[in-house]
Each structure stands twice: as structure tokens, then as C-alpha cells.
C-alpha positions in Angstrom: 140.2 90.3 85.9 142.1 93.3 87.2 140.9 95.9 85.0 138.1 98.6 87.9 140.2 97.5 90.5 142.2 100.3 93.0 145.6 99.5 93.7 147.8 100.5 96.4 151.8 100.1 95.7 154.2 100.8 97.9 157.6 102.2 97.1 157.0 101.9 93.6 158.8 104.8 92.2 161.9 102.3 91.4 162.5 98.8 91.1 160.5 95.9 91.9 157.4 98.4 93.0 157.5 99.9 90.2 157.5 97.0 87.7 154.3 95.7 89.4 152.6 99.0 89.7 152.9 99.8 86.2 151.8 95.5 85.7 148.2 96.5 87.4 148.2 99.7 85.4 148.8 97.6 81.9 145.7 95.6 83.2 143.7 98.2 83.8 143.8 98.6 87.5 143.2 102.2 89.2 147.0 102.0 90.3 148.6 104.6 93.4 152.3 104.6 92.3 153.9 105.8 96.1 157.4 106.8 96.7 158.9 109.2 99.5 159.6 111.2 96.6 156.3 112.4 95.4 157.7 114.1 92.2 159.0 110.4 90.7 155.4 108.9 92.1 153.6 111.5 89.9 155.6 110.9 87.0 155.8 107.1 86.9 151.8 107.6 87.3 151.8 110.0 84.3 152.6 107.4 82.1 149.0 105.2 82.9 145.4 106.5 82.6 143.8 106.6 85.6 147.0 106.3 88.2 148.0 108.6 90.5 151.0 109.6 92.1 151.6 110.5 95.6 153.6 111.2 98.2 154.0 108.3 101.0 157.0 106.7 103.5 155.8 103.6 105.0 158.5 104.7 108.2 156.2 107.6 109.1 152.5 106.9 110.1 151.5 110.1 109.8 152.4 110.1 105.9 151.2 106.9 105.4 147.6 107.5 106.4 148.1 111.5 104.0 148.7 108.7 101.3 145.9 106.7 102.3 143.1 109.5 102.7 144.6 110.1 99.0 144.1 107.0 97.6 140.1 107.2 98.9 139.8 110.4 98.2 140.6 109.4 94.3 139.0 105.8 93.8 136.8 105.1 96.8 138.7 101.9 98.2 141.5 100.0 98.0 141.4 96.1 96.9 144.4 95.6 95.6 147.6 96.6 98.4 151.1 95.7 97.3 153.3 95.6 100.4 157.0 96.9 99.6 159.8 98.7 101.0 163.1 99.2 100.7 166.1 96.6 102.1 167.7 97.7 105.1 171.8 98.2 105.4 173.5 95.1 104.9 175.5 93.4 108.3 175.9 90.1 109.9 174.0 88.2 112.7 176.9 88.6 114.7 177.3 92.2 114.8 173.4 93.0 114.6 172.3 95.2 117.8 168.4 95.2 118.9 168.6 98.8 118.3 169.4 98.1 114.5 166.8 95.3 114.3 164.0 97.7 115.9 164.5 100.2 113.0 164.3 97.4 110.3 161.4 95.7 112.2 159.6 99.1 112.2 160.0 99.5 107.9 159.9 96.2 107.1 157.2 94.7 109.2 155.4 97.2 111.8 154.4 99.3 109.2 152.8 97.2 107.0 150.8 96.0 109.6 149.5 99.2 110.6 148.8 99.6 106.9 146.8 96.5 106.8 145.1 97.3 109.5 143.6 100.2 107.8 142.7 98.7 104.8 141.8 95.1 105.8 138.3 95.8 107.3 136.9 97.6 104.1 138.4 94.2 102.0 136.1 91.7 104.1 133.3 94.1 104.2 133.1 94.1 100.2 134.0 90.9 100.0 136.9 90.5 98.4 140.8 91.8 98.3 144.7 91.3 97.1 147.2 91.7 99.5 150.5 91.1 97.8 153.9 90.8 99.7 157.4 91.8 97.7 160.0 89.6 99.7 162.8 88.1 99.2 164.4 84.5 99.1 165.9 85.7 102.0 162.9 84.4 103.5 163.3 80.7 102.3 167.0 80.7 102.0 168.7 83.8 104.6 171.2 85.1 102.4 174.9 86.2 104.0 175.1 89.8 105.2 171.6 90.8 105.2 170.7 89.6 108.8 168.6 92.5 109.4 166.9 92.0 105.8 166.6 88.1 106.5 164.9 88.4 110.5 162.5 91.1 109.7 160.9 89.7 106.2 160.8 86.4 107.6 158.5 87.8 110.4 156.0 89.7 107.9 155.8 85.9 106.4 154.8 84.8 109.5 152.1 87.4 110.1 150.9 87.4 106.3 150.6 83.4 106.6 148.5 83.8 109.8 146.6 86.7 108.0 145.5 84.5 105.2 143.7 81.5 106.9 141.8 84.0 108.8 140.6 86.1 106.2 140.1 83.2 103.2 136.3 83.1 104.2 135.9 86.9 103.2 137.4 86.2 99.8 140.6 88.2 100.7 143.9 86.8 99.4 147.1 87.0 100.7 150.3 86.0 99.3 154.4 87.1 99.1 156.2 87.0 96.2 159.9 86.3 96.9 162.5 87.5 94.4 166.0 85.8 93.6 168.2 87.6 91.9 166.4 90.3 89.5 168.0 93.2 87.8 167.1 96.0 90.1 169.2 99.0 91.5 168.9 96.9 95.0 170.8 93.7 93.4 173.2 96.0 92.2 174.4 98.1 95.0 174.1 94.2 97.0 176.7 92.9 94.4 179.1 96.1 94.8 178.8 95.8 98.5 180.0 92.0 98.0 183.1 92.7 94.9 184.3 95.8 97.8 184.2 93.3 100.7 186.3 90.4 98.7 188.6 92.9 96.6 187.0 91.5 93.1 185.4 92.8 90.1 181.7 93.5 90.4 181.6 91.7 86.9 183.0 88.8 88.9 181.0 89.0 91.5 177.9 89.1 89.2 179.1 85.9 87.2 179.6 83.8 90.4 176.3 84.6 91.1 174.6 83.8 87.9 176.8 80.5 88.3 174.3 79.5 91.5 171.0 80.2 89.5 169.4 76.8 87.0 168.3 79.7 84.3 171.7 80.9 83.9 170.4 85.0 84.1 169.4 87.6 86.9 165.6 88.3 85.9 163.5 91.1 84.9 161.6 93.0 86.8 159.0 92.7 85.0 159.5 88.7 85.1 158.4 89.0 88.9 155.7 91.7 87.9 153.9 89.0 86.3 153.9 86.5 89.1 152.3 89.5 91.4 150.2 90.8 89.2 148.7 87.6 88.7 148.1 86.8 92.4 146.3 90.5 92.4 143.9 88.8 89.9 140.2 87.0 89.8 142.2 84.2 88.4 144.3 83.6 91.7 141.0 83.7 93.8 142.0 80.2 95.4 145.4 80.6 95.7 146.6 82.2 99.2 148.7 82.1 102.2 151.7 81.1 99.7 155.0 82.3 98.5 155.7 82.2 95.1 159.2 82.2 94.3 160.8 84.0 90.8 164.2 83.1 91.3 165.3 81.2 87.9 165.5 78.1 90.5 167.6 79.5 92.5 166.5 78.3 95.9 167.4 74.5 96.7 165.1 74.0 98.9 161.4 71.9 98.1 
């Protein structure tokens, strides 16, 4: 059961954010759709009952604890917190600088730490929490030309993995759901990066892509919505410190 809960989404004005936010919503979860662009937060909120929308950049601490004060202000708590932001510029290993890899660590991992941080103490106290991760296979399988993208999510895994055995005793979950290749405007811009750097069609591109996945198809967003929305559920209540993928079997690995 979702449906009481308050939910927290991050970046989830567009895309995979928004797909689970409005997921929660559907189930009747008190949902925070959050965006640096307050206007789309409020008006993907519009479309629920009892969702807001608000203004909130997970780069800028001051903004993110605005959005937070919000958030309490409205529904008392947060159980649910959906950890999101956006992919950093794509670039090789090779050409990566630590000043580069500072910025990426800074949106992709010291943030959300800070944000759990906030939140965490109120979820053991009551005695139960969600804290949901949107990845990427990255994590599992580092994908060519998104060093920066690959390094910093793989290090949120490593703290949201140490998270969860220490927190399973207060009832709190934490998981990461890792995306393969879903139609989002982030796939898309990835696959014309890709048909500019090799002089193809992005239609190419695309179908050489498709060629690598079992399912034969990029997924839906709201494909992967369902796997998170799940793990934010009483049914998922023995299920953490994983990564689920939604990747059409994409991933070789075990």
C-alpha cells in the first residue's frame, strides 16, 4: 500500500522522474513533483489530487532544504524519497579532469546525501521509509562516453548499499532502480550525441542499439515506473539494498 504515503521526487518534471512521480500519485501517494523549473513542477502536479509542485535544484543546498521545508510544510513528513537527477555531459575516461568529476560528484552523489541526511532520521524514528535510487546500467555495465555518468552513480550505489544494511532494522528500504535503454529525452539526446560522433543516421544509431537488447524495444517510462513504484510499496517491505534492472535484458552480466 502506497495510497497516505508523502512522496519526495526529484527532478520529476521530465522523463524518468516524472513517470514515477505521477506512478505514486496513480496509487494514491501525497506526491512532490520537483524540478528547477517550478512552473513545469506545478503543472505536472496539477494533474494528481493531493500533489504539489515546487521549486527545487538538488546542485544548490540552499534550494533543496526551500523544497524540503515545503514538502513538510504541506504533508508533515516524507516516507517515500525518490533520488534523481539529471546525467552529466558526456566524455571519456581519458579526457575526464578532477575538476569535471567534482561537479558531477556534487549533483550526482553529494547532494543526495545531504538530502538523505535530512530526511533519514524522521524515516527510523516512524519506523518505516522508501528510498528509491533512478540509476543507470551504467552502474552494472559502464557505458562508452559517459565516464563522468558511470564514476559518480556507481559511487551513490556504493553509499545506498551501505545505507541499507544499516537502516533494515528501522523498517527503512533502500533500493536503485537502473534503467537500460527507455524512451526518454536523455536516451535521445545520448543517441544524437553518438549518430554526430560516427557520421550516421540517428535512425541507425537507434536500430544498432535495439539490436543489443533481448526484448527487441527501448522501454517506457512508465515500464521502469512500475519497478520503482513497487519498491516504494508495503509489498517490497523485505526487499532492499538491491538494484533492480529494467533494461529488456540488456545487461549480460548475472
Amino acid at each position: 500500500m502506497i495510497k497516505g504515503r508523502s512522496a519526495l521526487v526529484l527532478g520529476s518534471t521530465s522523463g524518468l522522474g516524472l513517470a514515477v512521480a505521477e506512478g505514486l500519485a496513480a496509487e494514491g501517494a501525497r506526491t512532490a513533483f520537483t524540478g528547477r523549473r517550478g512552473d513545469a513542477a506545478r503543472k505536472a502536479a496539477s494533474n494528481h489530487p493531493d500533489a504539489i509542485g515546487l521549486e527545487l535544484d538538488i546542485a544548490d543546498p540552499d534550494s533543496v532544504r526551500r523544497g524540503l521545508a515545503e514538502v513538510i510544510d504541506a504533508y508533515g513528513r516524507v516516507d517515500i524519497l525518490v533520488l534523481n537527477s539529471g546525467g552529466p555531459p558526456p566524455g571519456t575516461a581519458a579526457d575526464l579532469t578532477a575538476e569535471q568529476m567534482e561537479a558531477s560528484l556534487r549533483t550526482l552523489l553529494l547532494a543526495h546525501i545531504d538530502l538523505v541526511s535530512l530526511i533519514l532520521p524522521g524515516m527510523r524514528e516512524r519506523k518505516w521509509g522508501r528510498i528509491v535510487a533512478i540509476g543507470s546500467s551504467g552502474v552494472q555495465q559502464p557505458i562508452a562516453g559517459l565516464a563522468r555518468s558511470n564514476a559518480a552513480r556507481a559511487g551513490l550505489a556504493g553509499y545506498l548499499k551501505t545505507l541499507a544494511g544499516e537502516v533494515a532494522s528501522d523498517r527503512v528500504t533502500v533500493n536503485m532502480v537502473l534503467p537500460g535503454r527507455i524512451s526518454t529525452g536523455r536516451v535521445a539526446e545520448i543517441d544524437g550525441n553518438r549518430a554526430k560522433a560516427s557520421g550516421q543516421d540517428v535512425e541507425a544509431v537507434r536500430a544498432q542499439s535495439i539490436s543489443t537488447i533481448p526484448a527487441g524495444r527501448y522501454g517506457t517510462p512508465e515500464e521502469f515506473a512500475s519497478a520503482a513504484v513497487f519498491l516504494a510499496s508495503e509489498r517490497a517491505s523485505y526487499i532492499t539494498g538491491t538494484q533492480v534492472r529494467v533494461d529488456g535484458g540488456m545487461i549480460a552480466g548475472l
